[in-house]
C-alpha positions in Angstrom: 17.7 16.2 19.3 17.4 20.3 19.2 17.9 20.3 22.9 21.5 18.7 23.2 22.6 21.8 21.1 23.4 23.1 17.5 26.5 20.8 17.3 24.5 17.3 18.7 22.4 16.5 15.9 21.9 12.9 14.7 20.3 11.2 11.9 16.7 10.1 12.6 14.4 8.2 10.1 11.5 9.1 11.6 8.6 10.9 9.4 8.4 14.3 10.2 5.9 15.4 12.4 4.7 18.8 12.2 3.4 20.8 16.1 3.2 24.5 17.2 6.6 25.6 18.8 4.3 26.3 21.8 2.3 22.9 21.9 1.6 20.5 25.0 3.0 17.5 23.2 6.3 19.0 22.2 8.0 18.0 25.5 6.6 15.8 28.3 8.3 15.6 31.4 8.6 12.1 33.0 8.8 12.7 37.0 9.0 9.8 39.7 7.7 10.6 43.0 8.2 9.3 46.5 6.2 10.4 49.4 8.9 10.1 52.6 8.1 6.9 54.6 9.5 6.5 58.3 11.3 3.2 58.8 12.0 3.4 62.3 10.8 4.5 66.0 10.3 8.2 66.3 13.8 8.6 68.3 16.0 6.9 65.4 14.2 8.4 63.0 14.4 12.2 64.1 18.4 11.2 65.0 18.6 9.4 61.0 17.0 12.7 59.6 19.6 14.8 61.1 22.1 12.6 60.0 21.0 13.3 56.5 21.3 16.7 56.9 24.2 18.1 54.4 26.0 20.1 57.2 25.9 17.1 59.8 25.9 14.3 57.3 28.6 15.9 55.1 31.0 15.4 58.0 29.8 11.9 59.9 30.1 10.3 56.3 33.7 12.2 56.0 34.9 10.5 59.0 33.2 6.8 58.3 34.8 7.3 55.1 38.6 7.1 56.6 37.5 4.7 59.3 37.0 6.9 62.3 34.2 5.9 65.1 31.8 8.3 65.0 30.3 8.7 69.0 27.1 10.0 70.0 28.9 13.1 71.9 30.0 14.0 68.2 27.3 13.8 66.5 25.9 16.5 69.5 28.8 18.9 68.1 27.9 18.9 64.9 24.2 19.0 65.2 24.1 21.6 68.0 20.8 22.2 68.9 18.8 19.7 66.7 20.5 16.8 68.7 18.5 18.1 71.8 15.9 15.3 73.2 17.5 12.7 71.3 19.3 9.7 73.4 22.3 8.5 73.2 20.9 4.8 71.7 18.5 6.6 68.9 22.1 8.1 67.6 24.1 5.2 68.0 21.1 3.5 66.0 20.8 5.8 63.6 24.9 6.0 62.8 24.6 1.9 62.0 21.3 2.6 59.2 23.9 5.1 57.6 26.6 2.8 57.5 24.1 0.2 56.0 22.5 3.2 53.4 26.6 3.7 52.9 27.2 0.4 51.9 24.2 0.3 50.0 25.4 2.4 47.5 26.4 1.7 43.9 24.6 -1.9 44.2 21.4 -2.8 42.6 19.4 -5.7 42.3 18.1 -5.3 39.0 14.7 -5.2 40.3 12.1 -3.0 38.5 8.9 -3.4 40.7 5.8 -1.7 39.3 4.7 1.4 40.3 1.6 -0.5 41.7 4.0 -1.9 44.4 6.0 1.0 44.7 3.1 2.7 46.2 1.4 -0.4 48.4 3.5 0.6 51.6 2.6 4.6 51.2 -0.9 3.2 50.8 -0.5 1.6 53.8 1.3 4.3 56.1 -1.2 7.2 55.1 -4.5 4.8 56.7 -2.4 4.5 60.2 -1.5 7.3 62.3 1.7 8.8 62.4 4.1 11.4 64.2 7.3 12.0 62.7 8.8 15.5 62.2 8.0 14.7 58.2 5.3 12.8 58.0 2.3 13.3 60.2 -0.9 11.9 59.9 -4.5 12.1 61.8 -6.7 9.6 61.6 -10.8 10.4 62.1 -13.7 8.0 63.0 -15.6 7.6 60.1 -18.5 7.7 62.5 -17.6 11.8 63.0 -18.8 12.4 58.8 -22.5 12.6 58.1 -24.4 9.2 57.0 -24.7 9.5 53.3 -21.0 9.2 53.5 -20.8 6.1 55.2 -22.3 4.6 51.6 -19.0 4.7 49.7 -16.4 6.2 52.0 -14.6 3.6 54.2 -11.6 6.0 55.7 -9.8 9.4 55.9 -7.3 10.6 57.0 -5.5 13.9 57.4 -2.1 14.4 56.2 -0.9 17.6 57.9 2.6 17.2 56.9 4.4 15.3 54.1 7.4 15.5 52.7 7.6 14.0 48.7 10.9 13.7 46.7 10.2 14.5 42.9 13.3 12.9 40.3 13.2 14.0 36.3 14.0 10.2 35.2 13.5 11.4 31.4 11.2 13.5 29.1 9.3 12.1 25.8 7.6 14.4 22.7 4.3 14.1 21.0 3.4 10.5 23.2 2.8 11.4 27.3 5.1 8.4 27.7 8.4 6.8 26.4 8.3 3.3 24.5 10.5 2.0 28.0 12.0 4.2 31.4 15.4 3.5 30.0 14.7 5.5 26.2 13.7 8.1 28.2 16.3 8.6 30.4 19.0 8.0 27.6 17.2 11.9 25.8 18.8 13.5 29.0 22.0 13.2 27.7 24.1 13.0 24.7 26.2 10.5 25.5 26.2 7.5 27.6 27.9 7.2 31.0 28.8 5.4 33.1 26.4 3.5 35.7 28.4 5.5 38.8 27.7 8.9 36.6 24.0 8.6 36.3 22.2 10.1 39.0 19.5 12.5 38.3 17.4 15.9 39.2 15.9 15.9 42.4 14.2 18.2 44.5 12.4 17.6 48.3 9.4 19.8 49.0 6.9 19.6 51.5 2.8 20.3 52.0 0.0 18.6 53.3 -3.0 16.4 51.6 -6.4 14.6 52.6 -6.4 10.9 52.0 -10.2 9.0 51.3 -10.2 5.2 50.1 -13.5 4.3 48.6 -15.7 0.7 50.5 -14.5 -2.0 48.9 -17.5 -4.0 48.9 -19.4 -1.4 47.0 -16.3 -0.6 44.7 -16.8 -4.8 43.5 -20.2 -4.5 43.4 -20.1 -1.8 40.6 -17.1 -3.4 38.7 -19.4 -6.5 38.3 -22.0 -4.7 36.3 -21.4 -5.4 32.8 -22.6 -1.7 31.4 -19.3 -0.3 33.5 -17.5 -3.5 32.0 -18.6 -1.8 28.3 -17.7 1.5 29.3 -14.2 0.6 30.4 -13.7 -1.3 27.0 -14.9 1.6 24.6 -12.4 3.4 26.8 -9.2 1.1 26.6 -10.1 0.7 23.1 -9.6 4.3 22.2 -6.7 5.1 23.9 -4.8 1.6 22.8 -2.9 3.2 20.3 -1.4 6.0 22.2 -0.8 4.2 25.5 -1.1 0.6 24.7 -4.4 0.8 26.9 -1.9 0.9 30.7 -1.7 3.9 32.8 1.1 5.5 34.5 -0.3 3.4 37.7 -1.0 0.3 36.1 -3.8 -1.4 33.7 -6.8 0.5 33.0 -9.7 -0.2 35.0 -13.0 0.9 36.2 -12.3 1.9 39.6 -9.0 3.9 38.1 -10.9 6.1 35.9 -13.6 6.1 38.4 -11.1 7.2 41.4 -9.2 9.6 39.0 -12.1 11.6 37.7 -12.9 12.4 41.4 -10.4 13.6 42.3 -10.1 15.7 39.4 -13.2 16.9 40.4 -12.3 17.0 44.3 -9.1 19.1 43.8 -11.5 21.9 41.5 -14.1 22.2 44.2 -11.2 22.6 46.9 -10.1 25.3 44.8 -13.2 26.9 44.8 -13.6 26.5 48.5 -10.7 27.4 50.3 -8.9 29.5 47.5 -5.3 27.5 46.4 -4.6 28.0 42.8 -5.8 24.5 41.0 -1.6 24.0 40.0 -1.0 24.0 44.2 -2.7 21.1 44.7 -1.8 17.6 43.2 -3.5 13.9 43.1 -1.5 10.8 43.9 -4.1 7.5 43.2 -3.3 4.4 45.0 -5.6 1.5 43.1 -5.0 -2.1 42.5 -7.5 -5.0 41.5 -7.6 -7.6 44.0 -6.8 -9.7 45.9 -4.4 -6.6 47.5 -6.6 -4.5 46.5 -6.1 -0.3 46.2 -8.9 2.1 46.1 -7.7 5.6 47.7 -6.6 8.8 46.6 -4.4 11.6 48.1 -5.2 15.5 47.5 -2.3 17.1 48.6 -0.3 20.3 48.6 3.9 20.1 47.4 4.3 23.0 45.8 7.4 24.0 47.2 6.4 27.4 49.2 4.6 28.1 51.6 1.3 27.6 50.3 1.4 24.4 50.8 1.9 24.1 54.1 -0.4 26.5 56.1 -2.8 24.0 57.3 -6.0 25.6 54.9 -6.4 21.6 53.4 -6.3 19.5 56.3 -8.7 21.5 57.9 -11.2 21.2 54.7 -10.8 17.8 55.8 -12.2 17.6 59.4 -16.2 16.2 60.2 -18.3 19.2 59.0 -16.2 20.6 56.4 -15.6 17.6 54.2 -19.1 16.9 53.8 -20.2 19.9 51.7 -17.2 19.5 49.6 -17.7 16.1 48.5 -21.0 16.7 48.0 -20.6 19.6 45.8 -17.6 17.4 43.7 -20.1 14.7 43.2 -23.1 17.2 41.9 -20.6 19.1 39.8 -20.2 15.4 38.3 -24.2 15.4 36.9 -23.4 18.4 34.6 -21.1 20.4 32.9 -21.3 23.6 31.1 -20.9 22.1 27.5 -23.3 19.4 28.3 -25.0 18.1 26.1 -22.2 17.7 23.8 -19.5 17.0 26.4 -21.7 13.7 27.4 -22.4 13.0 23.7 -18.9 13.2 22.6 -17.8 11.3 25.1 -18.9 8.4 23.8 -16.6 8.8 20.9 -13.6 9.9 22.6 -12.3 13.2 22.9 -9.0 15.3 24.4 -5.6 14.2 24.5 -5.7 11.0 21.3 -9.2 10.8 22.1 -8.4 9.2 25.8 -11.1 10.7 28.0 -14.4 10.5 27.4 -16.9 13.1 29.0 -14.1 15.2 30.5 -13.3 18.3 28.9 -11.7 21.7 30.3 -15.4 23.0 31.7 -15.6 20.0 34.3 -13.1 18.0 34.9 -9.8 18.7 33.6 -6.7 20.2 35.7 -3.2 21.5 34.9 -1.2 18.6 33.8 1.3 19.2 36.8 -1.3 18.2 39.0 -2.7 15.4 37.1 -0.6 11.8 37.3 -1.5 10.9 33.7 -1.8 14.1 31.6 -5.3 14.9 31.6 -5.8 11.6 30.3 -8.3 8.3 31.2 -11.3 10.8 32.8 -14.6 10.0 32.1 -18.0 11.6 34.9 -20.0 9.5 33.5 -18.0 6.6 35.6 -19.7 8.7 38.4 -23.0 9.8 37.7 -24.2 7.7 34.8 -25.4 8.8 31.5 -28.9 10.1 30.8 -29.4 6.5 28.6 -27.4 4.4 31.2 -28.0 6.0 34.8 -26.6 3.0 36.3 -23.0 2.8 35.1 -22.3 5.3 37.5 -21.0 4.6 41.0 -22.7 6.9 42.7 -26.0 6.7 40.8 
């Protein structure tokens, strides 16, 4: 363990495992990610978010600490003003949620939900509207977008503000992912502590993103085919022995790799269009089998300046200027500059422990900061077929 220091060596019986110094798979950082989800009216909510605020909440939590009421009038002082427009209720609201969060903490119970249903109620906030300082959201009639859209594309949305909270839970080599969350978080530190002593890196930053989730109906109707039903299995196959065949988002499936090439191929034809370096923009998939089923995907900008928050996505995102780009994504899908040997390859696995199939770097791969699952679980031909087998593809 060269990274807890010269003097915090211990014995490992382990084969030795020879890498560059400068390789990909020497150190893999394991990040959770939360996009910010409103929990009350607008009111509480702006009063709770000044509340959290380190110079206003430093002090309120200072004086609930040593029993002291804590009045709406003091909570103006303090906020100066930021308190303007809010009522007296929203405050008075918003100081009982912080006493609850306050009494909250330290207690846990136990429960390790999947990241599946971590993400269910951001998938269900980003396809409603919404208006709060950090998290805004436009919806648009379908109807607005051309026809041929109206084939596969049941809803968008435009995300013109977000605000995500990134946490370094733990870091793995040579494997994208540890054997369990806890082994990964225990290579942080040298020692163990205690559970009041382990808290972890964060960081808040905010951007911007475009959500799409695919028709349901037609999603089914191409799982059910049994050449995709092959395709998936040579896939999950191949990677079993790296990844014990699950992804970072749950089991490996066809609509997954299906959803997660695209918008591979989505954020590089965004970069092409409106000029954001490809490590600005990030993918966040929301996809679950039925019967509450996922099948969206979120483009969006957190890149903790202020690139990521001018407004240049969302407005590739309005009727008329969405169009061409998903067009151009899906073409970009039929061919690729080492094709024919991308396609070929692909059918024996290539990349990362052979876990994409016809992805490589001159179509469809990204940095790994903005790719969920390390360049992994890609394959175009889930899109646009293969020259033997046009019809595994969902758009075919």
């Amino acid at each position: 363990m060269p990274w807890h220091g010269a003097h915090s060596s211990q014995a490992c019986g382990a084969p030795i495992r020879a890498s560059l110094r400068g390789a990909s798979n020497v150190y893999f950082a394991q990040v959770a990610s939360s996009i910010y989800l409103p929990q009350h009216t607008t009111g509480v909510q702006d009063a709770l978010d000044v509340l959290h605020q380190p110079t206003v909440g430093s002090v309120v939590s200072a004086l609930l600490d040593v029993g002291q009421e804590v009045t709406p009038e003091m909570v103006r002082k303090y906020a100066g003003p930021q308190s303007a427009g809010m009522s007296d209720d929203d405050i008075r609201a918003a100081l009982r949620e912080l006493e609850r969060e306050k009494a909250a903490e330290g207690h846990t119970d136990g429960a390790d939900i999947g990241e599946q249903e971590f993400r269910r109620p951001e998938f269900q906030m980003l396809r409603a509207k919404s208006s709060n300082e950090s998290l805004r959201i436009s919806t648009v009639d379908r109807d607005a977008y051309d026809d041929d859209l109206d084939e596969w594309l049941d809803r968008v949305t435009l995300v013109d503000r977000l605000r995500e909270t990134r946490v370094l839970w733990g870091f793995s080599r040579v494997y994208p992912r540890p054997p369990t969350r806890e082994a990964g978080k225990a290579m942080l530190r040298a020692k163990p502590v205690d559970y009041s002593d382990q808290w972890l890196p964060a960081y808040e930053v905010y951007g911007e993103g475009i959500y799409l989730e695919f028709d349901a109906e037609k999603l089914a109707e191409w799982e059910s085919r049994p050449s995709v039903a092959r395709r998936v299995a040579k896939l999950v196959q191949q990677s079993t022995a790296a990844v014990r065949g699950d992804t970072r988002t749950g089991p490996l499936t066809a609509r997954m790799i299906m959803i997660h090439t695209f918008a591979h191929l989505l954020v590089n034809q965004l970069v092409f269009e409106c000029g954001y370096s490809s490590a600005a923009l990030r993918e966040r998939l929301f996809v679950s089998q039925a019967p509450d089923a996922m099948a969206g995907l979120l483009v969006y900008t957190a890149s903790g300046d202020s690139e990521g928050t001018m407004g240049g996505l969302v407005r590739m995102g309005e009727p008329g200027r969405l169009e061409p780009v998903l067009r151009a994504a899906r073409e970009n899908a039929a061919w690729c500059a080492s094709d024919p040997v991308c396609m070929d390859v692909g059918d024996s696995g290539q990349g990362p422990e052979s876990c994409n199939l016809a992805a490589c770097h001159s179509c469809a791969l990204l940095p790994e900061t903005a790719c969920e699952e390390f360049n992994r679980f890609l394959d175009r031909a889930m899109l646009v077929g293969t020259m033997s087998d046009p019809k595994v593809g969902f758009f075919s």
